[in-house]
N, C-alpha and C positions, 0 to 999 in steps of 0.2 A: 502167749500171743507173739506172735511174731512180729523179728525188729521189719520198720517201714525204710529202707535203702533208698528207694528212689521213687520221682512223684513223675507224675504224667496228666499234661497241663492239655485238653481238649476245648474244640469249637468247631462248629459247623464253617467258620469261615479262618482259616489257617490263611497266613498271609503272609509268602515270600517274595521274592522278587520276579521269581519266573510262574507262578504262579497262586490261583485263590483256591484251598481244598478242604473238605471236612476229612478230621482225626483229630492230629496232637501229635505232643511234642515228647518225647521220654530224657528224662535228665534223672544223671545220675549220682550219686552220694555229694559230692564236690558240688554241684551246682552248673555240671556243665550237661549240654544238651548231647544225648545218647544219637539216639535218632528220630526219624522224622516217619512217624505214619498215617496209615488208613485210617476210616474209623472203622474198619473190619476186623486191622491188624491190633488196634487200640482196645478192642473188644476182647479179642484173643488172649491178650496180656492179660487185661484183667481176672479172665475167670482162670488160666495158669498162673498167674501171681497172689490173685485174691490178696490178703492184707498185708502182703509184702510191699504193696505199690500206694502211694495215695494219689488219689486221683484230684484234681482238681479241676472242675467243668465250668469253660465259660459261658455254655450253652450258645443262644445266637450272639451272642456278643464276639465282634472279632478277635483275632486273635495277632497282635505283630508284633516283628520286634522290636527292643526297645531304641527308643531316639538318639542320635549322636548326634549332639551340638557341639561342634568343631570352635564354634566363635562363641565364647563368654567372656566379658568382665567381671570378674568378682570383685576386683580393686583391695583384696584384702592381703597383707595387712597397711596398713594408712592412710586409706580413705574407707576403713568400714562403714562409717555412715553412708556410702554413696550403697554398699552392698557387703557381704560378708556371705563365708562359705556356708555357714548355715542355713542362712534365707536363700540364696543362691538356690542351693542342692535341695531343698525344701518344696522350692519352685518347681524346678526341673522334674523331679520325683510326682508331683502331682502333673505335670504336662506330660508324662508318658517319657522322658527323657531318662534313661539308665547311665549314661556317658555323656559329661560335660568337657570341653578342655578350656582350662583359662588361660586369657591374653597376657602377655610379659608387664603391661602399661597399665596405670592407671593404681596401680598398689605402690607402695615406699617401704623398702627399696620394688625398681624393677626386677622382672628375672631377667636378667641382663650378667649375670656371674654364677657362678656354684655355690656360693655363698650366700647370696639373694636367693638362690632359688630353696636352697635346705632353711634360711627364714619361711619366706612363703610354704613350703612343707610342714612345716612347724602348726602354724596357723591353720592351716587347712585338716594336721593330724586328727580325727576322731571326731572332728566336724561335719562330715558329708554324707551327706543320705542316697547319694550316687557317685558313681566311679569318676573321677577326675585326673585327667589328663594336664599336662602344661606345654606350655609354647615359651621357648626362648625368645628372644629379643636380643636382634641387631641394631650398635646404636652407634656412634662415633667412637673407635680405638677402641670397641671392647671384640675383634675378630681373634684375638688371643686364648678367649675364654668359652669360646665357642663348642668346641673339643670335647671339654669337659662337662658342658651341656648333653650334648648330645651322649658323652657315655651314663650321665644320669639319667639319663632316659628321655629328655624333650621331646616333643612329637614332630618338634621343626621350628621354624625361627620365626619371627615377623619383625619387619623395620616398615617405616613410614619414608616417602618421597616428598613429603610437603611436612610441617608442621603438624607435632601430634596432638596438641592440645595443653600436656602438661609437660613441666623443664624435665622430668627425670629421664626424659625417653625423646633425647633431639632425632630430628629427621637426619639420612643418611644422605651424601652425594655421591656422584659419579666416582669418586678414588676410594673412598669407605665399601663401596659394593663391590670391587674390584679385588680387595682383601678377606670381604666376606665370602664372596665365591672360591678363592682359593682356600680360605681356610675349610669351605665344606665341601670340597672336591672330594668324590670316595669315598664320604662319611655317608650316603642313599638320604640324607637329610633332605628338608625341602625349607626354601625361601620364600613367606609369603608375605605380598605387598601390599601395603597401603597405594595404592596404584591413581594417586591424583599429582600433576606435578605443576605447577604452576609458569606462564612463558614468565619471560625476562622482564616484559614489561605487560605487566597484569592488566585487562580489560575493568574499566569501569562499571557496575551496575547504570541498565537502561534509565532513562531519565522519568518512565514511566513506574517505577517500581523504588521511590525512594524512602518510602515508610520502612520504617528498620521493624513493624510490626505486620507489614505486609510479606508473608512467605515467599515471595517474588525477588525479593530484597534479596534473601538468601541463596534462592534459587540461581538467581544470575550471577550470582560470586564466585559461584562452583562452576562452571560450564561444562557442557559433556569433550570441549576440547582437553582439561585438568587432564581427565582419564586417555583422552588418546595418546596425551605428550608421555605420560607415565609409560603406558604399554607397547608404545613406539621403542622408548629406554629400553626398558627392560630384555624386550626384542633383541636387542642386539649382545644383550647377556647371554639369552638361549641359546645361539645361532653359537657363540664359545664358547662354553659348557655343557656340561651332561649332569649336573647338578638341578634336582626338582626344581621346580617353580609355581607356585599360588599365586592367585589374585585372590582376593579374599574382597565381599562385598561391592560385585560387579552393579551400578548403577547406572550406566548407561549403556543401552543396546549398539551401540555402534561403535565398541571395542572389541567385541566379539567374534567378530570375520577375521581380524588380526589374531587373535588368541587360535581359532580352528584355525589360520595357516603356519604360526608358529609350530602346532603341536603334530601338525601332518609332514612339516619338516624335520621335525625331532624324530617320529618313528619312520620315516622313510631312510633316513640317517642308520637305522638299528638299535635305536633306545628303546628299550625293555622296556621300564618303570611304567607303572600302572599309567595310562592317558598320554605316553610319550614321557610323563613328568611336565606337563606343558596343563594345568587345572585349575578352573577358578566356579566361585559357587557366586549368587546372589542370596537375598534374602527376605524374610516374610515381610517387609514394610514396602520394597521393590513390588514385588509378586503381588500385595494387597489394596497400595494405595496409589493415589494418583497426588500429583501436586493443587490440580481444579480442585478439588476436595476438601482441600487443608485449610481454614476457617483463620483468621487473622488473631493474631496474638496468640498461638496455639503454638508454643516452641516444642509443647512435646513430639513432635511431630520432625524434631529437627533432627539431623542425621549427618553424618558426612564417609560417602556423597550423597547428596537430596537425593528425597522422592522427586523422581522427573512425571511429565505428562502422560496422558493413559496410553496416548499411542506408544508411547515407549516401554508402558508396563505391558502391555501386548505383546511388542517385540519382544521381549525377556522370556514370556511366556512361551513364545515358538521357538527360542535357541536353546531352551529348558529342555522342551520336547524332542527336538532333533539331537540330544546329547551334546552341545556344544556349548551346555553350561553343566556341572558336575554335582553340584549340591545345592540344598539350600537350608538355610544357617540363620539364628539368629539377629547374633551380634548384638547379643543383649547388651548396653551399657547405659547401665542406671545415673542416676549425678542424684543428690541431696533436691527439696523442691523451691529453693532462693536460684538454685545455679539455673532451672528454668524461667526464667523468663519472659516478658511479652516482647523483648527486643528478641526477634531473631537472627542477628547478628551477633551478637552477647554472648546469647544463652548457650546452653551446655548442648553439645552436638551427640547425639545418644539416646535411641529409644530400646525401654524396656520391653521386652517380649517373652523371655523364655519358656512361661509358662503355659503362653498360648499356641508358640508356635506351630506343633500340630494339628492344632485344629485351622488355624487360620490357613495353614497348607492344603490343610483335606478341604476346605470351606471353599477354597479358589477354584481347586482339582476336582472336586464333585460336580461346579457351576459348566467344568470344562466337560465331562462325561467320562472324566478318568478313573477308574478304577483303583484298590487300596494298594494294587502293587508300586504305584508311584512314589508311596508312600517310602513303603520298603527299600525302593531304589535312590531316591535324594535326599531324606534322610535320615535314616541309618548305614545302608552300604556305601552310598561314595563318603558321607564325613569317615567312618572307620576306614573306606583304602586311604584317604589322603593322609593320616595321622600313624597309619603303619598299625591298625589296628584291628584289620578284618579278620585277624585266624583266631580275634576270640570276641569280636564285639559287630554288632548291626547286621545281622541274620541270624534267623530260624535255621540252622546247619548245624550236623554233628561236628564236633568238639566246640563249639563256639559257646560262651557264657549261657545260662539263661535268662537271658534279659529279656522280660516277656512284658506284654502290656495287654489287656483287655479293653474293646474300644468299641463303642456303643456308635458307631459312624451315619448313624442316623438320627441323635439326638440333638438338638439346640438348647444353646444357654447365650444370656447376654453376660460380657463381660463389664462386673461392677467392682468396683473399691473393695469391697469388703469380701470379694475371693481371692484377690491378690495377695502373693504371698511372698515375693518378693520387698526387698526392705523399704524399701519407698513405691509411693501404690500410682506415681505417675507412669500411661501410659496412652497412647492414642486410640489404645481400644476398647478404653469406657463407654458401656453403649452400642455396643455395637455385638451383634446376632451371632454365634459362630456354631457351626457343623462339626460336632462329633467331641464327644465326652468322654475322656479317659476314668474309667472304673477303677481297672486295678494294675498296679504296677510293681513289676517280681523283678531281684536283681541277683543274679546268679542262685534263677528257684527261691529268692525270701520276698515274701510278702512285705514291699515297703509305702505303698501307699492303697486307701481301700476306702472307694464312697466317700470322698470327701477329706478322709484323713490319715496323717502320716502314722504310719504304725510304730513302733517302740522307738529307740535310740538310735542314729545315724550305724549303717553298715555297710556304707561305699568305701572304697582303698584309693589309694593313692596310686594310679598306675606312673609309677617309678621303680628306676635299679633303687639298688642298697648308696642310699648316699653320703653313707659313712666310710663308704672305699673310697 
């Protein structure tokens, strides 16, 4: 009998970016994707290959590529209770998700050094049921170590403009940024922001919203002015630099116009870098909910920056579409369920999502009359260009991984507790109806998740250099 070399993955609905077609996909020995066919040309191969090829049919079930979620918390190692790589990659694996990258914050130590980060390596070794990525972390006086991030591979940095929640990971100022940008001058590295920055002299909540369990309470703390004084900053970084730049969880639509005239500066200027280097995503809790919505005492629901009102998730909705936002991203960030709270002031700023993410994408995007390429294009392709990851992850394209998913885009399920699979099962989407059910999920061609369940032993990598040089 002859040996089986390479498998070739079939569906009547193929789903790239530029297009929806019936074939498949051919991947070879490695697990990377050969190329891209008919289903004429898929036919062909079969009866000239016959048992050299295994075929794998997802019949009408779609076929895309797998998820890159750019924004994760795993928090691991020293807050595993809040989340760990396990359950993380567990999660991700059943949402259709092949590529995760974790945030710098929220684990002890940060990855905030080379040495924090080969810890968190440690931790994450032989634990992950999908590929994971990492983001360094800009914090006060660590621009020295920067360097050395980046030659282990980070995908890019994130600092905070305001308070990040916990002591390991202080917000940066105006002279800390200024070091940080020279230190990645010429590294193609990218800086991405916590983009809320607070005036001088903070505005009170309205006199009408002073229940600390009333969502309004919170609502008003955060104002959509936080995001414009941020992105105002940062502005004037761009305008002296050729160094990337992220926003990361855009929440108010009327930062936006500023971001498309930054980044039409930057390439008018002759900046190359994918989007000028001038790119920021929102995210499925933005895209899904409204603040009128949000039921009192309900902190899971809390975030920073808030869910704003629907006319605003509207607007997000049209800057999505006009390409003038570039992804969209979880920002999973779980917390233990005491740190939730019915104060929402309090309580732990952080909603879990990554398991639902693409559904709750496709759920909005179907209501809209868009079609699964959208899918393909928010995310998977822009998180892999922003992370320096597109020549092997987030498309259907020869040499690119095979990171495939099978997706039933026409099924409904309600999300309850007990399919949660993430470490702690609070999330705002108990209850609630979502569009399109991830079947089976392949991660360079291996069967890692199937009907419900994860298959044998984690077999995601670590996308890093050798961190023993």
């Amino acid at each position: 009998m002859a040996a089986v070399n390479k498998q070739l993955f079939l569906s009547k609905q193929v789903v790239t970016e530029e297009k929806i077609f019936d074939g498949g996909v051919l991947v070879d020995e490695n697990g990377v994707i050969e190329k891209l066919v008919s289903r004429r040309q898929a036919l062909e191969l079969i009866a000239v290959c016959g048992e050299e090829i295994k075929v794998i049919d997802g019949g009408d079930l779609a076929m895309l590529p797998g998820v890159v979620d750019s924004h994760v918390h795993v928090n691991e190692p020293g807050r595993t209770a809040w989340e760990g790589f396990r359950t993380a990659t567990n999660a991700a694996a059943a949402g259709g998700i092949t590529t995760i990258v974790d945030m710098p914050l929220n684990s002890i130590p940060p990855t905030t050094t080379l040495e924090n980060l080969k810890i968190k390596a440690t931790s994450a070794k032989d634990n992950v049921y999908v590929d994971v990525g990492f983001w360094g972390g800009v914090i006060v006086g660590n621009q020295d170590s920067l360097q050395d991030l980046v030659n282990a591979g980070v995908v890019g940095f994130k600092c905070f403009l305001c308070p990040s929640g916990v002591d390991e990971f202080p917000n940066v100022g105006v002279e800390d940024l200024k070091l940080a940008f020279k230190a990645l001058e010429g590294t193609g590295s990218v800086l991405a922001f916590h983009a809320e920055l607070e005036d001088d002299v903070p505005s009170l909540p309205k006199k009408q919203a002073q229940d600390p369990e009333d969502y309004n309470t919170y609502l008003e703390s955060r104002p959509p002015k936080m995001e414009l004084n941020a992105i105002t900053l940062i502005n004037t970084f761009v305008k002296a630099s050729d160094v990337r730049v992220h926003i990361v969880h855009v929440s108010s639509a009327e930062v936006v116009p500023l971001l498309v005239k930054a980044r039409k500066e930057r390439l008018a200027g002759g900046n190359t870098a994918w989007r000028g280097g001038v790119t920021a995503e929102t995210c499925h809790h933005y895209l899904s909910l409204s603040a009128e919505e949000i039921p009192k005492g309900h902190s899971e629901y809390k975030c920073a920056p808030p869910i704003r009102e629907k006319n605003n998730r509207e607007q997000l909705w049209d800057h999505l579409l006009k390409d003038e936002l570039d992804m969209v991203v979880s920002d999973h960030s779980p917390c233990t369920p005491e740190l939730k709270c019915k104060n929402t002031l309090d309580a732990w700023g952080g909603i879990s999502s990554v398991q639902f993410g693409l559904s709750l994408f496709w759920t909005q995007a179907y209501s809209r009359k868009l079609d699964m390429r959208a899918i393909a294009k928010y995310l998977c392709s822009g998180p892999a260009y922003l992370c320096g990851l597109h020549k092997r992850k987030g498309a259907l394209k020869p040499g690119c991984d095979a990171d495939i998913v099978f997706f039933a885009p026409d099924e409904i399920y309600e999300v309850s507790s007990n399919i949660v699979r993430h470490k702690n099962k609070l999330t705002p989407y108990i209850g609630r109806k979502l569009r399109g059910v991830v079947k089976k999920t392949f991660l360079r061609g291996q069967l890692i998740f199937a009907d419900g369940n994860i298959e044998g032993e984690p077999k995601g990598t670590l996308l890093l250099n050798n961190l023993n040089n």
